[in-house]
Legacy VTK file of the C-alpha trace (Angstrom):
# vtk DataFile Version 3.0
C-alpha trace
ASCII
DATASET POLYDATA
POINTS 119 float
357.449 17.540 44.894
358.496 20.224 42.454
355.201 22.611 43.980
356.599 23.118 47.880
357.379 26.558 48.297
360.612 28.039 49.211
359.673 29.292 52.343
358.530 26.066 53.485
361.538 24.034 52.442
363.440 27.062 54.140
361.323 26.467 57.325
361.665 22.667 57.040
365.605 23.243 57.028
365.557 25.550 59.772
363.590 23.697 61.961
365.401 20.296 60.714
368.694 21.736 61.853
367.616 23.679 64.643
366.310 20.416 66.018
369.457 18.084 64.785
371.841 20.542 66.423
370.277 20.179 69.696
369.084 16.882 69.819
371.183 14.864 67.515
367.810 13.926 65.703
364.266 15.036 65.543
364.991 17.016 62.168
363.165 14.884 60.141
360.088 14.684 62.897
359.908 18.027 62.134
361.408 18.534 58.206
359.103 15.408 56.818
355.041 17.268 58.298
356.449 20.705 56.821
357.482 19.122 53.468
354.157 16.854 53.427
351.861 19.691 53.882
354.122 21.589 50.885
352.407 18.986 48.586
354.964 15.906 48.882
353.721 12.157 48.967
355.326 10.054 52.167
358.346 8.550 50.421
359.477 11.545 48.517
359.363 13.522 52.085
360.846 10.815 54.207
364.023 10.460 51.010
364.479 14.460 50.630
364.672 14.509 54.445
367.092 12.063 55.382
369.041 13.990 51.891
368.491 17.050 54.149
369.130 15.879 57.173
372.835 14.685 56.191
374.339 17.571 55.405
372.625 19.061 58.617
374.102 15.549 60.398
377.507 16.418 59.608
377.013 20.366 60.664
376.178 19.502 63.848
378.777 16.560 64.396
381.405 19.123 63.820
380.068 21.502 66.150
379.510 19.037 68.529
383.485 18.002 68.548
384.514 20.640 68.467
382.569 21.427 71.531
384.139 18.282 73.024
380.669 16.714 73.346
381.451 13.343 72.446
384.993 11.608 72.321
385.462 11.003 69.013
386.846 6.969 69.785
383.276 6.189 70.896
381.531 7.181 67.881
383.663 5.714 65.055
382.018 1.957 65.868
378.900 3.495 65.718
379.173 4.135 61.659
379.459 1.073 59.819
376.498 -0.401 61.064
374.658 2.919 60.798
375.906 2.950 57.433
374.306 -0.707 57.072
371.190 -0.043 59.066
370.800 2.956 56.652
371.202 0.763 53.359
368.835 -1.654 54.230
366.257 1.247 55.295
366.835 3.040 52.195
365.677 -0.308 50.408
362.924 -0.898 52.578
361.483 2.310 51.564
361.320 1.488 48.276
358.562 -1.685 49.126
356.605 0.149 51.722
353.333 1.412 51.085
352.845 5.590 51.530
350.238 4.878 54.692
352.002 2.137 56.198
355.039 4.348 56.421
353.530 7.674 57.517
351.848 5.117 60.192
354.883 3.247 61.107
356.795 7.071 61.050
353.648 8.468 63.968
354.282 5.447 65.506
357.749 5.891 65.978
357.843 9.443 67.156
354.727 8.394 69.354
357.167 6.120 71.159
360.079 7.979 71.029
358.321 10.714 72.656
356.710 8.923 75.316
360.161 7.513 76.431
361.190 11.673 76.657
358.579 12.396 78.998
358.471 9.573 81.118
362.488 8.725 81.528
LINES 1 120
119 0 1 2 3 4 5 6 7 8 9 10 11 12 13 14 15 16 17 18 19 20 21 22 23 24 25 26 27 28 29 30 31 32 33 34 35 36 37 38 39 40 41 42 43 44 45 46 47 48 49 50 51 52 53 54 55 56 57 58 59 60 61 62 63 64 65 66 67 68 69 70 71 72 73 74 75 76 77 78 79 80 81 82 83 84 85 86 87 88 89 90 91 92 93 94 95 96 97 98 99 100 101 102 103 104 105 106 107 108 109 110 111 112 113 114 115 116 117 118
C-alpha cells in the first residue's frame, strides 16, 4: 500500500468526506475504488478506509449537531451495537478472501443503490 500517490489518497479523502458529510456514508464506496486503483489489495483498502472514514465520521457528526440534524437522545442507542457490529466485521475481514469481499462490497453498493433510486 506504501506506492498510492498522494494525490490519490488526497482525492480518496476528499471525496470520502465530501460524501460522509452529505450522506452519512458512501465515503468508503467512493475512498476504497480510488485507493484500489492506487495499487492497494481489497483488505488493506476496505481497513485504511473505515481508518479514514472515522475521523471523517466524527467531522461530520459534529457538524451535523450542531446543525440540529439529529437529536442527540436518538443516536446514543445506536453506538454500542455499532460498536459490536463493527468488532465482529473487523474480524470477519480478517477470514475473507480478497474477491469474495470486493464481490460481497459491489454487491452491497449494488443494493444499496437500487433501494436510492427506486424508494
Amino acid at each position: 500500500m506504501d506506492s498510492i500517490s498522494k494525490p490519490k489518497a488526497a482525492a480518496a479523502g476528499l471525496v470520502g468526506g465530501i460524501l460522509n458529510g452529505m450522506f452519512g456514508a458512501g465515503g468508503g464506496s467512493a475512498a476504497v475504488p480510488i485507493l484500489e486503483r492506487g495499487g492497494g489489495d481489497a483488505k488493506s483498502c476496505h481497513a485504511m478506509s473505515v481508518a479514514v472514514m472515522f475521523f471523517i465520521s466524527i467531522v461530520s457528526a459534529a457538524g451535523n449537531a450542531v446543525l440540529g440534524n439529529f437529536p442527540l437522545e436518538t443516536v446514543k442507542p445506536l453506538i454500542p451495537a455499532g460498536i459490536m457490529g463493527a468488532s465482529v466485521g473487523s474480524l470477519l475481514l480478517r477470514k475473507v478472501n480478497n474477491d469474495v469481499l470486493r464481490r460481497i462490497f459491489g454487491a452491497l453498493l449494488i443494493y444499496s443503490g437500487g433501494r436510492m433510486l427506486l424508494i
